[in-house]
C-alpha positions as CSV (number, residue, x, y, z in Angstrom):
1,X,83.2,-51.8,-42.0
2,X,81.8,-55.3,-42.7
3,X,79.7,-54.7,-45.7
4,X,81.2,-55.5,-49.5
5,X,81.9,-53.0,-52.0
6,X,80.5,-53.1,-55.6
7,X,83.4,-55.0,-57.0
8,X,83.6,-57.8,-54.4
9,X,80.0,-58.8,-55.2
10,X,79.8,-61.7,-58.1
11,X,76.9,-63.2,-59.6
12,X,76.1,-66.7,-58.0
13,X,77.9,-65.5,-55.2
14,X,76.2,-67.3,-51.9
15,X,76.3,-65.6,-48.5
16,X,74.8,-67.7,-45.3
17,X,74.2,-65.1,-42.8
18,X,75.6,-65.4,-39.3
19,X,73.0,-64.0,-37.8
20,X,69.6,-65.7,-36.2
21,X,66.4,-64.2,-35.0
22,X,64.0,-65.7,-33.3
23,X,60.4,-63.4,-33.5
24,X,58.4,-62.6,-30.6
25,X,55.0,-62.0,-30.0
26,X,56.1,-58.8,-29.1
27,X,58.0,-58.1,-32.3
28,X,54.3,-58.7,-34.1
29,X,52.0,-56.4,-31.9
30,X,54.7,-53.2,-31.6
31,X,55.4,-53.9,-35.3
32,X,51.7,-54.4,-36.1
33,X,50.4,-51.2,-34.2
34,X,53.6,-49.0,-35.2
35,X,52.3,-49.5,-38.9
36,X,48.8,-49.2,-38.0
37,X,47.9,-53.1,-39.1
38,X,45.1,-53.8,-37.5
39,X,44.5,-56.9,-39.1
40,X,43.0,-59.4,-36.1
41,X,45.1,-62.4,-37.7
42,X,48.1,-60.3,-36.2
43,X,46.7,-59.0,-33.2
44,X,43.8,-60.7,-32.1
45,X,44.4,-64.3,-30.2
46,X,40.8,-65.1,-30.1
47,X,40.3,-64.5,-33.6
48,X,43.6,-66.1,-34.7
49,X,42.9,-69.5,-33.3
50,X,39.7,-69.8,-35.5
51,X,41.2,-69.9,-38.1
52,X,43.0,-72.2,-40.4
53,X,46.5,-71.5,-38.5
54,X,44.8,-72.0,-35.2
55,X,47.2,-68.8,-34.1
56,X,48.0,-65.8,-34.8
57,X,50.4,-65.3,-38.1
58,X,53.9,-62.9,-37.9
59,X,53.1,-59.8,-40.0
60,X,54.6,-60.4,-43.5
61,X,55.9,-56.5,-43.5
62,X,57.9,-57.4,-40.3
63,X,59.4,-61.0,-41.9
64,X,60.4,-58.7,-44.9
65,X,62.3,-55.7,-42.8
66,X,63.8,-58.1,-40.6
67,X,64.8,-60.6,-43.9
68,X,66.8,-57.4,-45.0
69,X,68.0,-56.1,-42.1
70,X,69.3,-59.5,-41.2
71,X,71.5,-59.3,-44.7
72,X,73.2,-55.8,-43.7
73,X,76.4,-57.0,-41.8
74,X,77.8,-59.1,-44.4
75,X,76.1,-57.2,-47.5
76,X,75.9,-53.3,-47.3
77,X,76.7,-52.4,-43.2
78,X,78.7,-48.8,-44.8
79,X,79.1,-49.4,-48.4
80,X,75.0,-49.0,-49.9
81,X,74.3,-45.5,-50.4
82,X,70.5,-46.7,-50.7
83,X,68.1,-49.3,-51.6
84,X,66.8,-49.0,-54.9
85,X,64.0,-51.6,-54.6
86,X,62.3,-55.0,-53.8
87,X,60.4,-57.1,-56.3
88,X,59.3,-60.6,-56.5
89,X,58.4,-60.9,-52.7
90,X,57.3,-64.2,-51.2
91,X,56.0,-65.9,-48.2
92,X,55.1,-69.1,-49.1
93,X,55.1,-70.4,-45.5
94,X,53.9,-68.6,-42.1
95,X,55.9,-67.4,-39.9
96,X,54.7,-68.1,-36.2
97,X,55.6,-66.4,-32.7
98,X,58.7,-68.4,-31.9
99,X,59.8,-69.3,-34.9
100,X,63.8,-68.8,-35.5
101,X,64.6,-67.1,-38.8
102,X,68.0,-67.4,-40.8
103,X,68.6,-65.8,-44.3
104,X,71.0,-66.9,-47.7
105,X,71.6,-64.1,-50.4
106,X,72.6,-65.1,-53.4
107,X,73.9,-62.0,-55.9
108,X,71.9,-62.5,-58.7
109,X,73.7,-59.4,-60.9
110,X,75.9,-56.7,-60.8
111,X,76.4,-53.6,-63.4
112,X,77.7,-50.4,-63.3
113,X,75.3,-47.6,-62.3
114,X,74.6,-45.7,-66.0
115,X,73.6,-42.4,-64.1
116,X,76.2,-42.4,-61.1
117,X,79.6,-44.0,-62.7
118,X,81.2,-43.8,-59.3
119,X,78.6,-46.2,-57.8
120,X,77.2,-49.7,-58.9
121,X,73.8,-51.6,-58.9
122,X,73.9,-55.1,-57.1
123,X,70.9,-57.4,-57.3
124,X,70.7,-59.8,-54.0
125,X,68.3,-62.5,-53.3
126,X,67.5,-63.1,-49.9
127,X,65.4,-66.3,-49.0
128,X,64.6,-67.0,-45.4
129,X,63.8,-70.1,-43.7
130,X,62.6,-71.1,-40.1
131,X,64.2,-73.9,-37.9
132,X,62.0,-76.3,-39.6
133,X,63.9,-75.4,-42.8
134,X,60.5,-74.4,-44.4
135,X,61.1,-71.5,-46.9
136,X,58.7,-68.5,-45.3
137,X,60.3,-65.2,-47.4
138,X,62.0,-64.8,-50.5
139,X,62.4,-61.8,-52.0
140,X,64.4,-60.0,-54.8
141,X,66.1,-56.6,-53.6
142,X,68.3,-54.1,-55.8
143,X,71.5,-51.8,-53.7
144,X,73.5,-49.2,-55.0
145,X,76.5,-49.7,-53.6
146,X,79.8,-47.9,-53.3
147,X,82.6,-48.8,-55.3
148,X,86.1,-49.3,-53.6
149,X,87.6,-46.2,-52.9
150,X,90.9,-45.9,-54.5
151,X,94.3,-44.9,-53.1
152,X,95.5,-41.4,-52.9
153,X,97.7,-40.8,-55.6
154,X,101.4,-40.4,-54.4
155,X,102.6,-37.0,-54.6
């Protein structure tokens, strides 16, 4: 299980995730149909290079799913039992077909959970840039995560 438990999380903590993606036009269109986003500055070409990007953008929805799922390994991968939410969400730069995506979470906070002791609330902040180290997602997330389990008592 790579993923921390409540306890090993501390605020300013920084994590640079191993993991790279580089998106695809493929990515955009299965992710852009799948969600029903017709919008033609995803999907249409023709469209897309009229405007002031002169191609077509990467849907913002996908950058954001893959943003987080690029964080699981070394954040949650077996110890979140959820998220609880994402506020503050970001994209001050495109993202292109092509372009190569790496993430940094920072733990903003952690507390114990008020209505589940046994679990605890972790606040990440996960900001993606692209190989031209241009900032394209940030984006404030909130975990309950599992706390460490304990050792059987000896009998």
């Amino acid at each position: 299980m790579a993923g921390l438990y409540f306890e090993e999380f501390k605020p300013g903590m920084v994590i640079e995730h191993a993991i790279r993606r580089t998106v695809t036009e493929t990515d955009n269109i299965l992710f852009s149909a799948m969600t029903y986003n017709c919008a033609p500055l995803h999907i249409d070409a023709e469209y897309s290079a009229k405007t002031m990007y002169g191609q077509r953008l990467v849907n913002s929805m996908f950058l954001l799913a893959l943003v987080a799922g690029i964080t699981v390994y070394e954040t949650t991968l077996g110890t979140t039992l959820g998220n609880l939410g994402f506020g503050e969400i970001a994209f001050p730069k495109p993202t292109f077909h092509g372009d190569t995506i790496r993430v940094q979470t920072e733990i903003l906070e952690t507390r114990q959970s008020k209505s589940r002791p046994d679990t605890g609330i972790v606040t990440f902040k996960h900001v993606a840039k692209n190989q031209r180290d241009e900032i394209v997602c940030t984006a404030v997330r909130t975990g309950l995560m599992m706390l460490k389990p304990t050792a059987p008592a000896q009998a």
